[in-house]
N, CA, C and O atoms as a DFTB+ gen file, in Angstrom:
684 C
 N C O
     1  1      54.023      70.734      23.746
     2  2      55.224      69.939      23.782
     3  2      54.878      68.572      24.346
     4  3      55.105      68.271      25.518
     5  1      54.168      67.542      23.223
     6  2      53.893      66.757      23.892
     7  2      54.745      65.605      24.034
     8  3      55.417      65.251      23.065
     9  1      54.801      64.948      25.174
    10  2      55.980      63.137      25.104
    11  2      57.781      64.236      24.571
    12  3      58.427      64.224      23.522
    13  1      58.022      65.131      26.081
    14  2      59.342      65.154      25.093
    15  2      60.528      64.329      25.779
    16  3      60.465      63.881      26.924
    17  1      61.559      64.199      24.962
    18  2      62.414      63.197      25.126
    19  2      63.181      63.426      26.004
    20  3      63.593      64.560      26.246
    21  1      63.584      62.164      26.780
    22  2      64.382      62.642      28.086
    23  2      66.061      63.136      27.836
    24  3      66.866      62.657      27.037
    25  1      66.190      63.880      28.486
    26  2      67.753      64.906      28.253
    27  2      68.803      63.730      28.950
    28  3      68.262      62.899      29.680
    29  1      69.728      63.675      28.820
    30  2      70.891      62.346      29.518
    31  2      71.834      63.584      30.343
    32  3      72.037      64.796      30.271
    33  1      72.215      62.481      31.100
    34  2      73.287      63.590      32.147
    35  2      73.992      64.689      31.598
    36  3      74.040      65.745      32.228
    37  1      74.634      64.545      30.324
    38  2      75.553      65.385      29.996
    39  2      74.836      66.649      29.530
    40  3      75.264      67.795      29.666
    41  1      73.635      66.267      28.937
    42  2      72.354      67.595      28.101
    43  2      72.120      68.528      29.913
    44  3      72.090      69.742      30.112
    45  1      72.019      67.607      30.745
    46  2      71.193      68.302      32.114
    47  2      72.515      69.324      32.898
    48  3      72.428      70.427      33.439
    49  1      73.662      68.454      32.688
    50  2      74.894      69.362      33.135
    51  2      75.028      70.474      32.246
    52  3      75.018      71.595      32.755
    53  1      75.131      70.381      31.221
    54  2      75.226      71.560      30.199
    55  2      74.492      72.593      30.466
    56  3      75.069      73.678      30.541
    57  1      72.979      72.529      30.688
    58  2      71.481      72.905      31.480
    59  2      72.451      73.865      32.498
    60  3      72.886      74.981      32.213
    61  1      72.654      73.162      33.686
    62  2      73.103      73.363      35.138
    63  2      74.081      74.363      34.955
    64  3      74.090      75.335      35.711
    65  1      74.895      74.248      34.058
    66  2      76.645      74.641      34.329
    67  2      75.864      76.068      33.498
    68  3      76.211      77.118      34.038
    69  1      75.088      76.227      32.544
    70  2      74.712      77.347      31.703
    71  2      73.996      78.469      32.814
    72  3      74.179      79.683      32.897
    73  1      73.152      77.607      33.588
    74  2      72.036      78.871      34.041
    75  2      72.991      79.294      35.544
    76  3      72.871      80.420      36.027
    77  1      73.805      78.380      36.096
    78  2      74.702      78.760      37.394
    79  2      76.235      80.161      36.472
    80  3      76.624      81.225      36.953
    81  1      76.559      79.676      35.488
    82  2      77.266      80.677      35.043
    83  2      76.668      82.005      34.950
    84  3      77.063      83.032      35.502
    85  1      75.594      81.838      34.127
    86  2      74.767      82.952      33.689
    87  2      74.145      83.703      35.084
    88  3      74.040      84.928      35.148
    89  1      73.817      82.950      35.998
    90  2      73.600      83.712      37.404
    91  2      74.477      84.157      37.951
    92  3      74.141      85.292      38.289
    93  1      75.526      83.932      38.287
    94  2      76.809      84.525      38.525
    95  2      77.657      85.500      37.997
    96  3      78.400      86.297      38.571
    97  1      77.395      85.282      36.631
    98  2      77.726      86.553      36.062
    99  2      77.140      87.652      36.390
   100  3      77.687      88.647      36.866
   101  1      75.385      87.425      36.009
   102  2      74.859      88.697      36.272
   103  2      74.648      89.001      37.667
   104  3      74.452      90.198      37.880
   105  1      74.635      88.164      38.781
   106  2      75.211      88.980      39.683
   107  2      76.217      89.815      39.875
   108  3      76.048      90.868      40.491
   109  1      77.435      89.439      39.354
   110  2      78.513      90.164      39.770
   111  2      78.447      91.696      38.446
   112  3      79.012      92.733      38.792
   113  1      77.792      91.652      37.145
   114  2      77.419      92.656      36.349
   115  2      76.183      93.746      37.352
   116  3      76.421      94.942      37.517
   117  1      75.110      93.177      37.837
   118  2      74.175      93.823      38.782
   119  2      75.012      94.947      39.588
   120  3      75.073      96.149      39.334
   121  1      75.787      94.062      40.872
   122  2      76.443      94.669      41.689
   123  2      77.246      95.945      40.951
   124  3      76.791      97.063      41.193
   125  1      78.159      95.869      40.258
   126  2      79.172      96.818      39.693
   127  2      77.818      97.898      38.748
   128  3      77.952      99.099      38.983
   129  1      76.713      97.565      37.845
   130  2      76.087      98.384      37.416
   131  2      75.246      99.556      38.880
   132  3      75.101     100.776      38.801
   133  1      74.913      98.819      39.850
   134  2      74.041      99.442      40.931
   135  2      75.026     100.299      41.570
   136  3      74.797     101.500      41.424
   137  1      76.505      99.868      42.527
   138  2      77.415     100.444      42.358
   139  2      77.682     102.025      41.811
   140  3      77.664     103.154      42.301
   141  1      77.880     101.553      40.805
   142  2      79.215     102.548      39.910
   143  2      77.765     103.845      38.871
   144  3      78.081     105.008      38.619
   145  1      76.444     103.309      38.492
   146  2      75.651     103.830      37.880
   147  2      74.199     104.310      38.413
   148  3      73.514     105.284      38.100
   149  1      73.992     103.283      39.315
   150  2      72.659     103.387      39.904
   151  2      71.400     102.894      39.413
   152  3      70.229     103.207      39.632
   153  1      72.087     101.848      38.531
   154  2      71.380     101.100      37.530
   155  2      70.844      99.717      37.439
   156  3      71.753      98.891      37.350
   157  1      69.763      99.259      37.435
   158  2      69.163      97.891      36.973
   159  2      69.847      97.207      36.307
   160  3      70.776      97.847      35.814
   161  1      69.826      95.908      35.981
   162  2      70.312      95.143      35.071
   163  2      69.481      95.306      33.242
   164  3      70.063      95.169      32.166
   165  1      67.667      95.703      33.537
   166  2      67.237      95.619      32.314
   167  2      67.650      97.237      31.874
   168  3      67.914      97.580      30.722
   169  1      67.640      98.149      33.087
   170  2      67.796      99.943      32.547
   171  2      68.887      99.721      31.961
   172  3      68.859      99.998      30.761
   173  1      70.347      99.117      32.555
   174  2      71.165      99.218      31.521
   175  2      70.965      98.947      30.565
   176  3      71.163      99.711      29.620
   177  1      70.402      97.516      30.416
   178  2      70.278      96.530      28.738
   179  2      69.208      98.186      28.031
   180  3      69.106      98.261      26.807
   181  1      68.727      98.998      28.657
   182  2      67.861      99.708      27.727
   183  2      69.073     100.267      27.274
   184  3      69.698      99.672      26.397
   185  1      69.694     101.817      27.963
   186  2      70.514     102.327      27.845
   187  2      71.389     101.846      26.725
   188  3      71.474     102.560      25.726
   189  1      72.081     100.657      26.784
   190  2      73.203     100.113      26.066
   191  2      72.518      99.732      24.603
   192  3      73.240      99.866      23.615
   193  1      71.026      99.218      24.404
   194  2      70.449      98.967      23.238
   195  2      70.073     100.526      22.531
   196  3      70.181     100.661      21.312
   197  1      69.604     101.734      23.452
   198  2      69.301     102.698      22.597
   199  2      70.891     103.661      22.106
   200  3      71.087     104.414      21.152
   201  1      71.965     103.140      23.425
   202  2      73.243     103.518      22.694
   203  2      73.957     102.857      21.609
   204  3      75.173     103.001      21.481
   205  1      73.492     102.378      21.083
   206  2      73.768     101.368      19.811
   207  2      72.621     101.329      19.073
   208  3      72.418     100.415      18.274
   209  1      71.951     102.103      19.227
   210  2      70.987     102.975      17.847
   211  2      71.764     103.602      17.128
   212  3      72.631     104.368      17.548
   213  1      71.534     103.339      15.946
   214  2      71.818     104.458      14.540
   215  2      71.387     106.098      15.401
   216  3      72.144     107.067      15.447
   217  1      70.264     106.040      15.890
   218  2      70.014     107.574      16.419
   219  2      69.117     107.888      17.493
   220  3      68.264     108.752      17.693
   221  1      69.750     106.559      18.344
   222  2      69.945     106.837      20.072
   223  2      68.272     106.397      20.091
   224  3      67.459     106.797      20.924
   225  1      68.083     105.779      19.331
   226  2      66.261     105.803      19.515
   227  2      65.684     104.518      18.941
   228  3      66.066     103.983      17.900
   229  1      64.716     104.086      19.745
   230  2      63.555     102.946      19.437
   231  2      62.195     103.212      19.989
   232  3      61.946     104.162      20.732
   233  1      61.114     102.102      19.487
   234  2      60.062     101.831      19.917
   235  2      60.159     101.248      21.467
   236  3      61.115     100.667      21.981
   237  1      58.989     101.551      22.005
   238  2      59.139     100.831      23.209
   239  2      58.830      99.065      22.791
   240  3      59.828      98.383      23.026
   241  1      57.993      98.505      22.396
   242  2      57.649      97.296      21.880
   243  2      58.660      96.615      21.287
   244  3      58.893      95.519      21.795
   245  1      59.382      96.963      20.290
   246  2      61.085      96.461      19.695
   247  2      62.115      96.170      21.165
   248  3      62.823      95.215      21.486
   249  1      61.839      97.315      21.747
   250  2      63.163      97.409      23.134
   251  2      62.254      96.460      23.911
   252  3      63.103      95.800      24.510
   253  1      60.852      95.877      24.356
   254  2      60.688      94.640      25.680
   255  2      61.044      93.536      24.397
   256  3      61.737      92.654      24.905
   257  1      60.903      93.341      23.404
   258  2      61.097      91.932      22.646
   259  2      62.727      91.790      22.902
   260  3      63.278      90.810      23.405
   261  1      63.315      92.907      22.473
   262  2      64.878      93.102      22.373
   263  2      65.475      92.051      24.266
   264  3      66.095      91.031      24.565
   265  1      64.978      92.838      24.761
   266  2      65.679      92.432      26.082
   267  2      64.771      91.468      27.201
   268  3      65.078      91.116      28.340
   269  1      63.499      91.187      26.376
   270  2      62.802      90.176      26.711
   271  2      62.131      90.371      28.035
   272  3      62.313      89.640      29.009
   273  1      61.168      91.642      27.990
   274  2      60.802      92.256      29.042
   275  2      59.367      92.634      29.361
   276  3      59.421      93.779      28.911
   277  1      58.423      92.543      29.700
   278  2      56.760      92.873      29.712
   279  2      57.206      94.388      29.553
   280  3      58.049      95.045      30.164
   281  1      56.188      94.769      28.331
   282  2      55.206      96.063      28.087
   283  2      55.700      96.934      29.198
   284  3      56.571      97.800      29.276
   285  1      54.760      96.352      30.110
   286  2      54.353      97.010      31.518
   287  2      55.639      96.927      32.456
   288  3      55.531      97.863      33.248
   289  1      56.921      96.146      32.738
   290  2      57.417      95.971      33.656
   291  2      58.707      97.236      32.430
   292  3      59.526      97.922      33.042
   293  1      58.673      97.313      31.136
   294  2      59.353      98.510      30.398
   295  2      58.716      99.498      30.862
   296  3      59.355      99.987      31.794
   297  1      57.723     100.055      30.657
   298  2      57.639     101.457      30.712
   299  2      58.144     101.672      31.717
   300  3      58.865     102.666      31.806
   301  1      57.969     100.918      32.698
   302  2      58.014     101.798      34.401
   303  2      59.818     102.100      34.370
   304  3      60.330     103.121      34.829
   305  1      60.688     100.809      33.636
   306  2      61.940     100.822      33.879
   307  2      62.294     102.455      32.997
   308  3      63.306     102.988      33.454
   309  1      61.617     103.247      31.864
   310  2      61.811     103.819      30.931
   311  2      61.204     105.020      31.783
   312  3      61.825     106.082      31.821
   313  1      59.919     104.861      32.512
   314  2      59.677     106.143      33.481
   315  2      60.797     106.750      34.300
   316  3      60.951     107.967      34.402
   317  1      61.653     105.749      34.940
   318  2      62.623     105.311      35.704
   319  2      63.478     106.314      35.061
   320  3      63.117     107.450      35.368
   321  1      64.391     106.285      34.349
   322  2      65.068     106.548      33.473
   323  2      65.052     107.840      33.126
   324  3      65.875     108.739      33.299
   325  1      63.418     107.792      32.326
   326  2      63.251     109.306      32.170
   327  2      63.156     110.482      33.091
   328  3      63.185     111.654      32.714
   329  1      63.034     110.048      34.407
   330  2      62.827     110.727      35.723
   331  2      64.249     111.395      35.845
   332  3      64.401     112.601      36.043
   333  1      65.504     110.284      35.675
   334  2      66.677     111.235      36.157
   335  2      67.210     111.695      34.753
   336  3      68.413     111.953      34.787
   337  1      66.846     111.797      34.004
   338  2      67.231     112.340      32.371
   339  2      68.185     111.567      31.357
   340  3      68.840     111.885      30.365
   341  1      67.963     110.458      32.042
   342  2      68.691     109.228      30.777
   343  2      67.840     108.795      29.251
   344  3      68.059     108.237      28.175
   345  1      66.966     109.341      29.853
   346  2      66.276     108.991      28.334
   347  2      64.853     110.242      28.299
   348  3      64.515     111.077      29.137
   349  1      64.361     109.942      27.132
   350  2      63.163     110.976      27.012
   351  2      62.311     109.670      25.896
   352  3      62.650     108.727      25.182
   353  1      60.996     110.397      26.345
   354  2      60.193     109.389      25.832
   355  2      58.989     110.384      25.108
   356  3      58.721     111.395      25.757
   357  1      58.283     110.196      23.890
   358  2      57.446     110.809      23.031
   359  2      56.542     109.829      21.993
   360  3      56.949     108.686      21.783
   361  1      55.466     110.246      21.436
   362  2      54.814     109.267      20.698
   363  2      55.686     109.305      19.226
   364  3      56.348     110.156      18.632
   365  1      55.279     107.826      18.980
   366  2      56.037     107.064      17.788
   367  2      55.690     108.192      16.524
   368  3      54.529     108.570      16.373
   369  1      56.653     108.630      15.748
   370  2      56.161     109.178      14.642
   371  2      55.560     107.981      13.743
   372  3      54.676     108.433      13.016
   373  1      55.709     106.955      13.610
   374  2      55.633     105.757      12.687
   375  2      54.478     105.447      13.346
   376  3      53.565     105.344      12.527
   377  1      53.992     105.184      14.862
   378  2      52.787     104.660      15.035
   379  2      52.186     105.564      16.374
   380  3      52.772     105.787      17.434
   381  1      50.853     105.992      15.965
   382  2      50.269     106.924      16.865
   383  2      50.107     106.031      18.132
   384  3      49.863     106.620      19.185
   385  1      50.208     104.786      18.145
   386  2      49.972     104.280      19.081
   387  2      51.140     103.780      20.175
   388  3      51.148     103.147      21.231
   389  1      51.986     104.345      19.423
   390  2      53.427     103.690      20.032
   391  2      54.361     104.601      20.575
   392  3      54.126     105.785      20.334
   393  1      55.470     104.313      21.319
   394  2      56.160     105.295      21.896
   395  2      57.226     105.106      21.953
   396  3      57.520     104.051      22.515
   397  1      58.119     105.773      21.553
   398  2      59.698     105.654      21.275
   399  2      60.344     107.066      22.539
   400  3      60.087     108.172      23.014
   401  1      61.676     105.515      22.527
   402  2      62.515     106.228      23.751
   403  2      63.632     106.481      23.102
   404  3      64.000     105.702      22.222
   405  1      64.512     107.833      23.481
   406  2      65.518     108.366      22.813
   407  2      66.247     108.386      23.868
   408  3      65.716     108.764      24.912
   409  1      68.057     107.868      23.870
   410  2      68.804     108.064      25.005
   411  2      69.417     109.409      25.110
   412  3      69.790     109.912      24.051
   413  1      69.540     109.901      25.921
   414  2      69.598     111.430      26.389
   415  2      71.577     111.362      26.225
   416  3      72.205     110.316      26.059
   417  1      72.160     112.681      26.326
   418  2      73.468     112.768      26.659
   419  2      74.094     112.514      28.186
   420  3      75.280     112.379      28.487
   421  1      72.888     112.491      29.076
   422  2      73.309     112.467      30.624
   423  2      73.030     110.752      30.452
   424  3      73.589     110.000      31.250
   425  1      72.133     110.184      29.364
   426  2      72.207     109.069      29.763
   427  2      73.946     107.920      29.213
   428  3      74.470     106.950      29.763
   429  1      74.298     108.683      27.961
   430  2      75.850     108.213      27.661
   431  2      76.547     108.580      28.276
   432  3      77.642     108.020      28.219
   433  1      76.380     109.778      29.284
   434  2      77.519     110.006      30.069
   435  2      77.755     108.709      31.379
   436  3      78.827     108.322      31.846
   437  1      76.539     108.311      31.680
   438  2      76.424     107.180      32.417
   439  2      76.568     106.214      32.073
   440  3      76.803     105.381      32.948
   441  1      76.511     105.651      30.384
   442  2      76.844     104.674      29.719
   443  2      78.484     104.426      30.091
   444  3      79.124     103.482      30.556
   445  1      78.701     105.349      29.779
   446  2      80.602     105.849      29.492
   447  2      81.032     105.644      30.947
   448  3      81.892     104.765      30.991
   449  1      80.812     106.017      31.847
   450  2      81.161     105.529      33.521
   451  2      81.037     104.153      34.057
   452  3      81.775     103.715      34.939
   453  1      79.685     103.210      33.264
   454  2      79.500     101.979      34.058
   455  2      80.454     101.080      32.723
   456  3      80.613      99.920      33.100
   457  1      80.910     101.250      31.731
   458  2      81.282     100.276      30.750
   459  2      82.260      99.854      31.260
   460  3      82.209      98.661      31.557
   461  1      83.112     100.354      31.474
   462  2      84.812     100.376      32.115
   463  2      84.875      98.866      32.824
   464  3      85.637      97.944      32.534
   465  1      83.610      98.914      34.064
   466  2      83.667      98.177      34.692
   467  2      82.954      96.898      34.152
   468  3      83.123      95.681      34.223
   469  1      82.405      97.440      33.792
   470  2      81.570      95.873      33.028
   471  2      82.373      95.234      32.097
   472  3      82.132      94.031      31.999
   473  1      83.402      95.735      31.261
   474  2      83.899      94.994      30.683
   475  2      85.123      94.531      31.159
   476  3      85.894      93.983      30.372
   477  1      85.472      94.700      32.575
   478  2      86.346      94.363      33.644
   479  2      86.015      93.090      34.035
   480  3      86.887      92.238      34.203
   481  1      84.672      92.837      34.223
   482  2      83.934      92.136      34.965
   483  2      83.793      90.731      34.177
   484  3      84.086      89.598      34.558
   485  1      83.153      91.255      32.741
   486  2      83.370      90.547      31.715
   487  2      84.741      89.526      31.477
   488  3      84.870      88.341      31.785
   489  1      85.640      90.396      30.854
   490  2      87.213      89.905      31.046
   491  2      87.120      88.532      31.992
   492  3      86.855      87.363      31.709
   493  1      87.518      89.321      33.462
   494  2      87.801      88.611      34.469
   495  2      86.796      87.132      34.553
   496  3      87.233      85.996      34.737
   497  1      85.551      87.470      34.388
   498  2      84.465      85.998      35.615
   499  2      84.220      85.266      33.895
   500  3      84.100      84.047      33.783
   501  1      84.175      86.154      32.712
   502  2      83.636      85.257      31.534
   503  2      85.255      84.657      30.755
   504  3      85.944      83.637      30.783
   505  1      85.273      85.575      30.313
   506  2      86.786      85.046      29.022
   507  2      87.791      84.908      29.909
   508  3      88.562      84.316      29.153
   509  1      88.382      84.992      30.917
   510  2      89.454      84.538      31.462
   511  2      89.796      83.036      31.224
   512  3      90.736      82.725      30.493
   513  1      89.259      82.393      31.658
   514  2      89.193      80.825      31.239
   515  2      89.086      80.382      30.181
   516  3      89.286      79.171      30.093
   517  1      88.713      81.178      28.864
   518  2      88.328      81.039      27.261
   519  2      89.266      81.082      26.561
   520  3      89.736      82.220      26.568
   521  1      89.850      80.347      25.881
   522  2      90.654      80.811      24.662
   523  2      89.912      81.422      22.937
   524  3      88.847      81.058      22.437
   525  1      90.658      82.159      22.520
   526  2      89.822      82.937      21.612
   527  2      88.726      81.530      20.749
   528  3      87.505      81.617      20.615
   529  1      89.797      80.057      20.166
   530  2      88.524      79.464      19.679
   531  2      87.355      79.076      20.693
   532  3      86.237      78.956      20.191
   533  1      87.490      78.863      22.083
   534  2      86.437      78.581      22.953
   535  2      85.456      79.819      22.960
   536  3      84.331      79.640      23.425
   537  1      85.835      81.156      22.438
   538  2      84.945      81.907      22.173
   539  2      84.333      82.080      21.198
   540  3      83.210      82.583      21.172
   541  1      84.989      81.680      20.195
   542  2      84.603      81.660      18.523
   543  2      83.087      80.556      19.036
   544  3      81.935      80.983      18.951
   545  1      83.437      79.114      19.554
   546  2      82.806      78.471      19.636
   547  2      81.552      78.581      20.439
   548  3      80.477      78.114      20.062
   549  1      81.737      79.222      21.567
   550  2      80.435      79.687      22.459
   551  2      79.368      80.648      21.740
   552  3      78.141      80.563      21.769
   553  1      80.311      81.733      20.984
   554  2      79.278      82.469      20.104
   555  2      78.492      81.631      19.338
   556  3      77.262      81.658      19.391
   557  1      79.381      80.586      18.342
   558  2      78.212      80.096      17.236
   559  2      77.048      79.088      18.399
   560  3      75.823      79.006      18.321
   561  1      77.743      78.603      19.151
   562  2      77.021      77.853      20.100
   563  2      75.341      78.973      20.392
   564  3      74.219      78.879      19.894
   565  1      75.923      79.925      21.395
   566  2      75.167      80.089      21.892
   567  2      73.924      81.583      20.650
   568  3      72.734      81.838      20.840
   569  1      74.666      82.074      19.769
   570  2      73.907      82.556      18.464
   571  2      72.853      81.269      17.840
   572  3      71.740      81.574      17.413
   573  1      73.158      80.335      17.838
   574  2      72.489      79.342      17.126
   575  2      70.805      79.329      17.801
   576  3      69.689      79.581      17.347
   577  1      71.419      78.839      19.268
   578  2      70.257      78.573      20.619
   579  2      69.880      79.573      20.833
   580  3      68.970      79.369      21.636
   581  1      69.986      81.190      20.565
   582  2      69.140      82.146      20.786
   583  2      68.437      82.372      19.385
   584  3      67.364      82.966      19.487
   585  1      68.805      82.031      18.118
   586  2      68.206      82.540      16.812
   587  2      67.287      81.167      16.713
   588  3      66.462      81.275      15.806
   589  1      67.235      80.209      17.245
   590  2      66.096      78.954      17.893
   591  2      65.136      79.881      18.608
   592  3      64.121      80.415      18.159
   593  1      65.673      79.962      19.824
   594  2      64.475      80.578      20.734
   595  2      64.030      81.598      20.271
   596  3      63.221      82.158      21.011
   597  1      64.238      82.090      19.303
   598  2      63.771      83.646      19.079
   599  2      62.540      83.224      17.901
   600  3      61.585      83.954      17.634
   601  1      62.768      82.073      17.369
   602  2      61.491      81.571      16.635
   603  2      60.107      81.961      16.849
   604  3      59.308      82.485      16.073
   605  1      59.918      81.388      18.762
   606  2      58.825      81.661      19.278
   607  2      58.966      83.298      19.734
   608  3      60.009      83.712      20.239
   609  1      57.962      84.047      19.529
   610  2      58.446      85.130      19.577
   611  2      58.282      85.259      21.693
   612  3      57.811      84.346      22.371
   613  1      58.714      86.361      22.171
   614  2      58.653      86.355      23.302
   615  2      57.428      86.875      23.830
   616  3      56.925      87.682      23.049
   617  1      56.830      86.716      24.781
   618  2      55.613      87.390      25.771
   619  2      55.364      88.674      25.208
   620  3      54.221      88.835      24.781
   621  1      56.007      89.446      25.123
   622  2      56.325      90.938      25.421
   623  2      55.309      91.109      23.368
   624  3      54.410      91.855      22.979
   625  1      55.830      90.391      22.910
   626  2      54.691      90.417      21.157
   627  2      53.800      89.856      20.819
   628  3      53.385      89.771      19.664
   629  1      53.177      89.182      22.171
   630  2      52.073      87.834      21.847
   631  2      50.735      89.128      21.937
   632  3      50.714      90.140      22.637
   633  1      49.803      88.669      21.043
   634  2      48.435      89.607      20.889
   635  2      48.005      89.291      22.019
   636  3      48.064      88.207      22.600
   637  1      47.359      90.716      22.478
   638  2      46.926      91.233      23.888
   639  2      45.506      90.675      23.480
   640  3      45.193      90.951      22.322
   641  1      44.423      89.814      24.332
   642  2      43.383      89.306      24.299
   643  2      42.370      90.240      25.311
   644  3      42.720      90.572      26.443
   645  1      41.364      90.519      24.849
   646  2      40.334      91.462      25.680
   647  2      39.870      90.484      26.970
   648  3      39.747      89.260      27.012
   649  1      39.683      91.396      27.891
   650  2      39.244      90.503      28.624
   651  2      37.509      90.584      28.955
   652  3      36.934      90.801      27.888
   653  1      36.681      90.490      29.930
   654  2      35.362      90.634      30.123
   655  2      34.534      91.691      29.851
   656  3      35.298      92.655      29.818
   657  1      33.722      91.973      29.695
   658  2      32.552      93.044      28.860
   659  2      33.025      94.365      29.060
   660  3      32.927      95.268      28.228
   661  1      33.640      94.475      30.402
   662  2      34.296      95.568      30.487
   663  2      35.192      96.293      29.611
   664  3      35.499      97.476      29.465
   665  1      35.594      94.892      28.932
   666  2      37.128      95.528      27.728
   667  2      38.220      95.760      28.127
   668  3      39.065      96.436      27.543
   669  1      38.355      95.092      29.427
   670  2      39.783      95.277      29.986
   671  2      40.791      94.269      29.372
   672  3      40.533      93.083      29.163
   673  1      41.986      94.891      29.107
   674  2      42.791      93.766      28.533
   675  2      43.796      92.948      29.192
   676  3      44.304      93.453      30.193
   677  1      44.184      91.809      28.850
   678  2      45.346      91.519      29.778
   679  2      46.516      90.927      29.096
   680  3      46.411      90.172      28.129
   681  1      48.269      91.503      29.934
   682  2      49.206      91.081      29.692
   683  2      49.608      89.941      29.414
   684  3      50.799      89.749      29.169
């Protein structure tokens, strides 16, 4: 990114007002998920992405791109998970090398307990202040600027490079 162009007050407020909303929200989503489920912010995003599977199931590699998460900082959240029986985890039929997580029924039963509130939460700190076109508009807004960023693909799909004679690889 070389020589890039300078942003003017209003681009840097937009900046400001985006990442202070977006922190605030997910604080107050954190709290009510830890709360009410006993849950992470990314375990939910798993949970809620494999409950909106056609059949409760993905790759692990699809689910860190999906929620924009290291390999390594997924499994452990998916060990996590699988420990109290929210999910179960097995090798990929599609790739011997891969491993797909299936959401369990104890894990929708926990889906079904923390939603209530999240979309309380939602309501109240996001759309309260929105009128339906200010939402129409934030979607195309903010669909546009994520189907941009999603160009570059995220960390979590960049080819793993070997590292020294040893053959160790790194994240």
């Amino acid at each position: 990114m070389a020589n890039p162009r300078p942003i003017d007050d209003q681009q840097l407020g937009a900046y400001l007002a985006l990442i202070e909303a977006s922190s605030l929200l997910r604080h107050a989503v954190e709290q009510q998920l830890k709360e009410v489920g006993d849950l992470s912010y990314v375990q939910f995003q798993l949970l809620a992405t494999l409950g909106d599977a056609a059949d409760g199931s993905a790759r692990m590699t699809d689910l860190a791109d999906g929620v924009v998460y290291s390999r390594s900082g997924l499994t452990y959240q998916a060990q996590t998970l699988e420990k109290r029986g929210l999910v179960t985890r097995a090798p990929s039929p599609d790739d011997e090398r891969g491993i797909t997580v299936a959401i369990t029924d104890a894990g929708r039963t926990v889906l079904a307990k923390v939603f209530p509130g999240h979309v309380a939460i939602l309501e109240d700190l996001f759309l309260a202040p929105l009128s339906r076109s200010d939402v129409e508009t934030l979607a195309d807004i903010l669909s546009r600027t994520r189907d941009h960023m999603r160009r570059t693909p995220p960390r979590s799909v960049s080819t793993r490079r070997r590292g020294s004679a040893a053959g160790a690889s790194q994240a």
